[in-house]
C-alpha positions as CSV (number, residue, x, y, z in Angstrom):
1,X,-5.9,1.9,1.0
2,X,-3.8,0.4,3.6
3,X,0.0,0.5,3.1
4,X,3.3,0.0,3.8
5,X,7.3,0.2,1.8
6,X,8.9,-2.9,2.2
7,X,12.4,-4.6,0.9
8,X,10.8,-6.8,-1.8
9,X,12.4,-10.7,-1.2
10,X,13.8,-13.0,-4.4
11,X,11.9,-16.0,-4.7
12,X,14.0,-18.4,-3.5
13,X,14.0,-16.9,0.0
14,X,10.0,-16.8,-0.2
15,X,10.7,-20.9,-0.6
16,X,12.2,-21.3,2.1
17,X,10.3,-19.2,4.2
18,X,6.8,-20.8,3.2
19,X,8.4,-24.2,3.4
20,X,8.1,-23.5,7.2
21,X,5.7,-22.2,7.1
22,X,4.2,-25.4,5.9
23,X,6.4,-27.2,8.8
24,X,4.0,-24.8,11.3
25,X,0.7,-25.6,9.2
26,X,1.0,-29.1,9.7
27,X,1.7,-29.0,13.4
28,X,-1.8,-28.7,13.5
29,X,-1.8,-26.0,16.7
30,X,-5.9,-24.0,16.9
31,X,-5.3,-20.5,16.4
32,X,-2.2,-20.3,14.4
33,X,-2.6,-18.9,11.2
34,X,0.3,-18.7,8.5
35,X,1.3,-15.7,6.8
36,X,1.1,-16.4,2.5
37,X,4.4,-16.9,1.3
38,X,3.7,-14.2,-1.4
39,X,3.0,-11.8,1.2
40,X,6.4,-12.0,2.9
41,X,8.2,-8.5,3.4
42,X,10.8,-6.5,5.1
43,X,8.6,-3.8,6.3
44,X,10.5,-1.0,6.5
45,X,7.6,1.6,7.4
46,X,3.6,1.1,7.7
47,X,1.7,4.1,6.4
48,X,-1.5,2.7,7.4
49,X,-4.5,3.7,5.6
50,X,-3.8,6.6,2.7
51,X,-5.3,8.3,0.1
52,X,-4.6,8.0,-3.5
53,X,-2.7,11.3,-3.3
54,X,-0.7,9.7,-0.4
55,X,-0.2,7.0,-2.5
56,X,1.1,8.3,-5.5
57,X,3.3,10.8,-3.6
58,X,4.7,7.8,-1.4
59,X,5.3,6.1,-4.4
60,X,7.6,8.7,-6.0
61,X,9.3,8.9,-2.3
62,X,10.4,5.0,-3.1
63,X,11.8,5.7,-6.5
64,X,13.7,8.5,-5.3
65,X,15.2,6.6,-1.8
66,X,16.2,3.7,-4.5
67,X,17.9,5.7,-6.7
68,X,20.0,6.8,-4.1
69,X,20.3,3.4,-2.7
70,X,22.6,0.7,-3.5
71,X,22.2,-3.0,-2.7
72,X,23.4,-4.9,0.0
73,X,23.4,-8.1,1.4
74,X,20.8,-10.1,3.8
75,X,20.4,-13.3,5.4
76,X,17.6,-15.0,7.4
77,X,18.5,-15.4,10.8
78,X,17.1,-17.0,14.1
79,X,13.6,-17.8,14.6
80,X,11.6,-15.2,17.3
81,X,8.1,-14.5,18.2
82,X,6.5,-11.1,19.9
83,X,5.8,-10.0,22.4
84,X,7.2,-12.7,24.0
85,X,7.4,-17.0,24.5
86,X,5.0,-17.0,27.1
87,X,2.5,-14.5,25.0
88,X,3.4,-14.8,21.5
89,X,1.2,-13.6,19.0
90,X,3.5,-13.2,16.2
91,X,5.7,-16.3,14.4
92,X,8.7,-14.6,12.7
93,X,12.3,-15.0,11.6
94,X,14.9,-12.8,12.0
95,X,16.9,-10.5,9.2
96,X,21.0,-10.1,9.2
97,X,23.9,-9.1,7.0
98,X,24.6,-5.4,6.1
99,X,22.1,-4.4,9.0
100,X,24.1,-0.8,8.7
101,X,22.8,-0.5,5.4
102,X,19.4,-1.5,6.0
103,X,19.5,1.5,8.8
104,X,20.5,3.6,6.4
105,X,17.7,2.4,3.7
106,X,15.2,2.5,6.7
107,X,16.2,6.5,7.5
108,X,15.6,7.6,4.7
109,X,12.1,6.0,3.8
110,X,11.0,7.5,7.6
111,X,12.2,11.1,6.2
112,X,11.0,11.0,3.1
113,X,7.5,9.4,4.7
114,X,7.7,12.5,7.3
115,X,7.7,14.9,4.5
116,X,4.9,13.4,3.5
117,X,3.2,14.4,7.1
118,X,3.8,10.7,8.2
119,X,4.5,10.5,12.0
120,X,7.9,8.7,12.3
121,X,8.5,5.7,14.0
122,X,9.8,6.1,17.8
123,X,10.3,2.0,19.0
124,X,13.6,1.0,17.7
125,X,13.8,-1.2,14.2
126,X,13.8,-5.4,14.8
127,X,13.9,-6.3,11.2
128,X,12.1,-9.3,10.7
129,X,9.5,-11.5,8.2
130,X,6.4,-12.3,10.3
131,X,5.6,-16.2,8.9
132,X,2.7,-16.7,11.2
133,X,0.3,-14.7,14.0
134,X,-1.5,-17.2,17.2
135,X,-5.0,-16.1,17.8
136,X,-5.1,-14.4,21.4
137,X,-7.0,-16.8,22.4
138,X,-4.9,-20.1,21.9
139,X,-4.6,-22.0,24.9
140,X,-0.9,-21.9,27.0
141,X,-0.3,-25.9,26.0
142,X,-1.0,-24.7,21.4
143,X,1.0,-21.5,22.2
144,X,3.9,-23.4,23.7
145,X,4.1,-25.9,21.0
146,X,4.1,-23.4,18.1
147,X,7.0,-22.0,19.7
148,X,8.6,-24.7,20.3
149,X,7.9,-25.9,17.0
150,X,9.1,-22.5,15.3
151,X,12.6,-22.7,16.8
152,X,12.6,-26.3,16.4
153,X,12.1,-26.9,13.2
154,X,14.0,-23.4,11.7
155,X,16.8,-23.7,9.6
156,X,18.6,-20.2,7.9
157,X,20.9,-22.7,6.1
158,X,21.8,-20.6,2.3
159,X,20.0,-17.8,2.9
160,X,22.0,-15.0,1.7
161,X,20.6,-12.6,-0.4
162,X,20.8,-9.5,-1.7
163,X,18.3,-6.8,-1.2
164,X,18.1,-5.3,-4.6
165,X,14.3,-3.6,-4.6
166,X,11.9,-1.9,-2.3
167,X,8.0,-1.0,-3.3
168,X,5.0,0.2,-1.8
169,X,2.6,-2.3,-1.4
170,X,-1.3,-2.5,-1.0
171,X,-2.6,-4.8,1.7
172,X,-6.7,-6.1,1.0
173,X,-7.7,-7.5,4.5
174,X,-9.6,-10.5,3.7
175,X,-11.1,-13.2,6.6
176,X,-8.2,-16.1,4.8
177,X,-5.3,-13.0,5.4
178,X,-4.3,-10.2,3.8
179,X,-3.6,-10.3,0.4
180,X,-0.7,-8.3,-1.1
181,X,-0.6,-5.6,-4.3
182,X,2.9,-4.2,-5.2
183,X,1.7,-0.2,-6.4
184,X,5.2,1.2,-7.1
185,X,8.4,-0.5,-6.9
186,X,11.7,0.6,-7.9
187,X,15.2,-1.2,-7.7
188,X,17.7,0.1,-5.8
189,X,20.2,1.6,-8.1
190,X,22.0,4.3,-6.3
């Protein structure tokens, strides 16, 4: 199965998060391809494709980094893209608040994960919620006004929240997007 842990979102976030992306939708701009709203996470490490075993042994690895966890607060921030404005590929909106905590929470799902023989990650942590990915081939004139649009038309207005669970979750690639399965979640109680 492919797989990743992730910072699980409250609903009302996922609201306002697929309510732009519904604002990007209707742009109508070729290539551009919104993220489900259910789908939305704060990946915290990708595991890529794993076994059962894997599975089951990363899933006890989230229990245990929860239970030592407490929560902390979030908030959506500014609208980006990657790799960049000229070339972006990926739609997504940026993650604040107790960014110190989220480290932390971060460390220690890369430790545990490297226990499990997982290669830790090296490039440095930009936490962020992709909303939307531009086919390679969209023209300069679509790519330009999805950007555009994204920053445009973002708003982070009451979107505090508290980051309260993490979970291990299943992604099914299918040709409408990847579709999402939650196989171990625990709150963060620690």
């Amino acid at each position: 199965m492919r797989a990743f842990i992730a910072v699980e979102l409250p609903a009302e976030i996922k609201a306002i998060l697929a309510a732009h992306a519904r604002t990007l939708s209707a742009a109508n701009i070729r290539g551009l391809r919104a993220v489900r709203p259910e789908g939305v996470h704060l990946t915290l490490k990708f595991l890529g494709e794993i076994s059962t075993e894997q599975a089951h042994d990363a899933g006890e690895a989230v229990r245990r980094i929860a239970a030592s966890s407490a929560p902390f607060p979030l908030r959506l921030n500014a609208a980006g893209v990657f790799p960049s404005e000229a070339r972006a590929r990926v739609l997504w909106v940026g993650v604040g608040g107790d960014l110190a905590a989220l480290q932390t929470l971060r460390n220690g799902v890369e430790e545990a994960c490297q226990a499990l023989c997982f290669p830790r990650e090296t490039g440095a942590f930009t936490p962020h919620l992709t909303l939307a990915r531009l086919d390679e081939r969209v023209s300069p004139a679509y790519r330009g006004r999805a950007v555009s649009t994204h920053a445009s038309g973002w708003r982070p207005e009451g979107s505090l929240f508290a980051a309260t669970k993490i979970g291990l979750i299943r992604s099914h690639l299918q040709p409408g997007g990847a579709v999402y399965e939650t196989v171990a979640e625990a709150s963060l109680t620690g």
